[in-house]
C-alpha positions as a Markdown table, in Angstrom:
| # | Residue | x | y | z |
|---|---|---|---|---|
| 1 | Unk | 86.6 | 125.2 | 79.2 |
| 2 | Unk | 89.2 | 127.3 | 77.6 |
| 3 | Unk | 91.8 | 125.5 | 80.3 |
| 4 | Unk | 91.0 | 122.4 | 78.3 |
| 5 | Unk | 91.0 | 123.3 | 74.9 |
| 6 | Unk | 94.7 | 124.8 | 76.3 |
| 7 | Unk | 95.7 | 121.9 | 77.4 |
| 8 | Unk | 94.4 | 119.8 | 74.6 |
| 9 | Unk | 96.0 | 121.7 | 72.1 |
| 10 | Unk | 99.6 | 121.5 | 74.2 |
| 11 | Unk | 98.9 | 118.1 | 74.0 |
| 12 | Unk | 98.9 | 117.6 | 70.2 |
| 13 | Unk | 101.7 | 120.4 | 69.8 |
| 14 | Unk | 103.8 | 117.9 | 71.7 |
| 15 | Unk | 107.0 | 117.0 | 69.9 |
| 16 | Unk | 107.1 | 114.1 | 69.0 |
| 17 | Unk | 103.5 | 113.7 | 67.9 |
| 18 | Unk | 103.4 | 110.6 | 65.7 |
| 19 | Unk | 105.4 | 107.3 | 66.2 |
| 20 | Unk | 105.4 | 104.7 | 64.6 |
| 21 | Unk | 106.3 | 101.0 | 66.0 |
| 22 | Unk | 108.9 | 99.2 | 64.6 |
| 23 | Unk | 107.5 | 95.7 | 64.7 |
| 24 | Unk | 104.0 | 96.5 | 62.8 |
| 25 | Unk | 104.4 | 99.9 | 61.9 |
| 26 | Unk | 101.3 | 101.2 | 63.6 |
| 27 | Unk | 101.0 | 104.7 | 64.4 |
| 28 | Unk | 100.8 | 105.4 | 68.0 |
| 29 | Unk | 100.7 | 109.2 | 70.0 |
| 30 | Unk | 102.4 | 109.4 | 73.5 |
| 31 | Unk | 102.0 | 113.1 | 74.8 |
| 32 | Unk | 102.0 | 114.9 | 78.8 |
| 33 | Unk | 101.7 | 118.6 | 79.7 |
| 34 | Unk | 102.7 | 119.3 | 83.4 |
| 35 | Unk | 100.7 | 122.3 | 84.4 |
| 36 | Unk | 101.9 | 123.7 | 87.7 |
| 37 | Unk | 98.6 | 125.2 | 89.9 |
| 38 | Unk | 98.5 | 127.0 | 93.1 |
| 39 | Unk | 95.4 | 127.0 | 95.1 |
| 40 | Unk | 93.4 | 128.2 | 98.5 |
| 41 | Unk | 91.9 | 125.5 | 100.7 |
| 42 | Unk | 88.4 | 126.3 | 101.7 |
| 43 | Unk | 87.3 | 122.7 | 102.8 |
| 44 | Unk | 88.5 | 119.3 | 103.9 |
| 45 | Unk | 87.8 | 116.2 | 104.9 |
| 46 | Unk | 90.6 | 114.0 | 106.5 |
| 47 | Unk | 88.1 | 110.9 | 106.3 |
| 48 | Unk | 87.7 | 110.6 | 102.9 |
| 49 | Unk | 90.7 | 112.8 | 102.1 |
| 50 | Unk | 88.9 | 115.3 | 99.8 |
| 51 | Unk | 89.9 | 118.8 | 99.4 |
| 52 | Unk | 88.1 | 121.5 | 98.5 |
| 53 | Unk | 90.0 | 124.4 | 96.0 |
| 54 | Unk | 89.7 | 127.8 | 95.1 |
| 55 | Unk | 92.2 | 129.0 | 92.1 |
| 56 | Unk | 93.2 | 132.8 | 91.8 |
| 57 | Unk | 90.5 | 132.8 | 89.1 |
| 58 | Unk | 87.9 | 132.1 | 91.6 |
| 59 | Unk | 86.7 | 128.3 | 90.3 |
| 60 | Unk | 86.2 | 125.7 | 93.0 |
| 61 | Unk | 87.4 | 122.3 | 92.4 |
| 62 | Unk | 87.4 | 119.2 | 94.5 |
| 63 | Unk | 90.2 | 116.3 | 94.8 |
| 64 | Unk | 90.7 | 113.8 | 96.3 |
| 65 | Unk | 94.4 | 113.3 | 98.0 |
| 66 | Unk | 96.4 | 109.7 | 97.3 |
| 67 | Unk | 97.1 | 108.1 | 100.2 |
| 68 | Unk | 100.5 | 107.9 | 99.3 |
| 69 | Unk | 100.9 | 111.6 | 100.1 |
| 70 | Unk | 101.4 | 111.3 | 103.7 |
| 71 | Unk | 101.6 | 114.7 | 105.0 |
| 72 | Unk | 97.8 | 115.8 | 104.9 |
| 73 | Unk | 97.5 | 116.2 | 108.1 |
| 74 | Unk | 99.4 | 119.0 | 108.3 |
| 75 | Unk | 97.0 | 120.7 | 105.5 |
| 76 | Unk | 94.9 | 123.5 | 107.2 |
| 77 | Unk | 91.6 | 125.4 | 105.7 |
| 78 | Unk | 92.7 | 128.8 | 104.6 |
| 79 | Unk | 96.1 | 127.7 | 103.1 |
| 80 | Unk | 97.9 | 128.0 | 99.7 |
| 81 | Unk | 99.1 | 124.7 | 98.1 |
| 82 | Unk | 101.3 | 124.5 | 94.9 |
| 83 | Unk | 100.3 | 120.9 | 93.0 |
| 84 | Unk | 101.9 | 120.3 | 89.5 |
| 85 | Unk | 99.6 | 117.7 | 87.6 |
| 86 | Unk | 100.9 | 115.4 | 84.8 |
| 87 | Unk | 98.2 | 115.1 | 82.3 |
| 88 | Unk | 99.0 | 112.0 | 79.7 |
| 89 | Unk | 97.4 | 110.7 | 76.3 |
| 90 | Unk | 98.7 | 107.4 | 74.6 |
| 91 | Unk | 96.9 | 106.1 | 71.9 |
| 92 | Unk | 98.3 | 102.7 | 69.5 |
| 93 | Unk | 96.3 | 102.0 | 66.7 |
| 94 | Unk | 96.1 | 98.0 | 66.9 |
| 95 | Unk | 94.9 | 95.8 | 64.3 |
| 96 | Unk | 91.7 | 94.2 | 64.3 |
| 97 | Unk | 92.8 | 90.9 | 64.8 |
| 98 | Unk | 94.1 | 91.4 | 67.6 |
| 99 | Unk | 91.3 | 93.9 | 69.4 |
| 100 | Unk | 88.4 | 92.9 | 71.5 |
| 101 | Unk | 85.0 | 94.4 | 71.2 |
| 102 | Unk | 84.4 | 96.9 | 73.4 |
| 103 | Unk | 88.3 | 96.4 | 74.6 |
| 104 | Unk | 89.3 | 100.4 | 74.8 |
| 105 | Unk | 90.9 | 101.5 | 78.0 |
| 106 | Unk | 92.1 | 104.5 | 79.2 |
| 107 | Unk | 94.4 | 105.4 | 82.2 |
């Protein structure tokens, strides 16, 4: 939990915070942390490409690996893997003209 509220808060610390469009003047916030993480591999499945992580602080996590990483085959239970994740928030504020109910979307 604290990890989050971390990363949260380096996400609204971000420089530059506000923005505004030019065309409608509508604020809008683009923000990423990269954290850099190294972990233990206690489980994996090649199948469905999911690994299973300790961290040095002892929480287990699971991911799953994109396919576009081509190498997991070399990936053995017991190793140490350095991963830097890119974490990103963009919110625009759009008028309601031009919103659809129930239109949010993340990604």
């Amino acid at each position: 939990m604290n990890k989050l509220i971390v990363i949260i808060s380096l996400l609204f610390l971000s420089s530059p915070l506000w923005a505004h469009g030019a065309a409608d003047d509508k604020p809008s916030i683009d923000s990423s942390v990269i954290v850099n993480l190294t972990s233990q591999v206690i489980a994996l499945d090649y199948d469905s490409r999911e690994l299973t992580l300790k961290n040095p602080d002892g929480e287990i996590v699971k991911i799953t690996v994109s396919t576009d990483e081509k190498n997991l085959d070399k990936v053995k239970v017991g190793d140490v893997i350095h991963m830097q994740v890119v974490d990103s928030l963009n919110i625009k504020v759009v008028s309601v003209r031009n919103a659809e109910p129930g239109s949010a979307s993340s990604s």
